[in-house]
N, C-alpha and C positions, 0 to 999 in steps of 0.2 A: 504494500500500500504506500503510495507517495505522502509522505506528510506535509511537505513544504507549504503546504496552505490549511494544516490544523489549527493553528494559532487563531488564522478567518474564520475557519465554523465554528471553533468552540467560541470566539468573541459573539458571533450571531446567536448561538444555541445562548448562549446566556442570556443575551440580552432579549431574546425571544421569549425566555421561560420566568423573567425577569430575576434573575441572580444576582444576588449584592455581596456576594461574600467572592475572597479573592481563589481566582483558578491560575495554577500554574502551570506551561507545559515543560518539559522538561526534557526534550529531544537529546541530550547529549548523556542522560540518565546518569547527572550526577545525584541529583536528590534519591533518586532512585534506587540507585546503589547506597547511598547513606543512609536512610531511612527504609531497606529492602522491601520499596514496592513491587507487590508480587500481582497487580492486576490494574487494569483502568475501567474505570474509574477507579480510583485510590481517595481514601478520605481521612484526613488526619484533623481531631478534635483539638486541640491545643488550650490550655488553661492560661489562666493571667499572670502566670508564672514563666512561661513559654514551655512548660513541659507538657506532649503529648501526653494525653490522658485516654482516649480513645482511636483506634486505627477500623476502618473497615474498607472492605475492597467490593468492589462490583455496586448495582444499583437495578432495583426493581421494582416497580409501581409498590408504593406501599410503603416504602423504605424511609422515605421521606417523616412519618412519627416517629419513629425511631431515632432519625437525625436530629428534628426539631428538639425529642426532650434531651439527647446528650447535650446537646447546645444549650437549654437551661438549665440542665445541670451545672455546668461548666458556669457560665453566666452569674449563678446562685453564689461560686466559689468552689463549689460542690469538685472532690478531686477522687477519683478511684486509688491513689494509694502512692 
């Protein structure tokens, strides 16, 4: 698959689905390999500490409550450990 114009549809796909939170690409997979994302979509939760609290990989209609409450959690303070 050519990617050279990923960057273009996930900018549209975002702003289609209306997304406000920030998306990375990462073509050269360094985060990838430092953070060993092992699928895309890749979703990493982050606390106000900057430490990853949540990771999940893939997306499937539905998924999205499951995001919404890690994210209030998070939000809350709320830290898994």
């Amino acid at each position: 698959m050519d990617s050279s114009n990923r960057p273009t549809l996930v900018r549209g796909m975002s702003q289609k689905e209306g997304y406000d939170w920030v998306l990375l690409n990462d073509d050269q997979e360094v985060g990838g390999n430092l953070f060993g994302v092992q699928g895309v979509p890749m979703n990493f939760y982050i606390d106000r500490k900057g430490k990853i609290q949540f990771a999940t990989r893939g997306f499937q209609e539905g998924d999205e409550v499951a995001m919404k409450a890690m994210i209030r959690q998070l939000l809350r303070g709320g830290e898994t450990g």
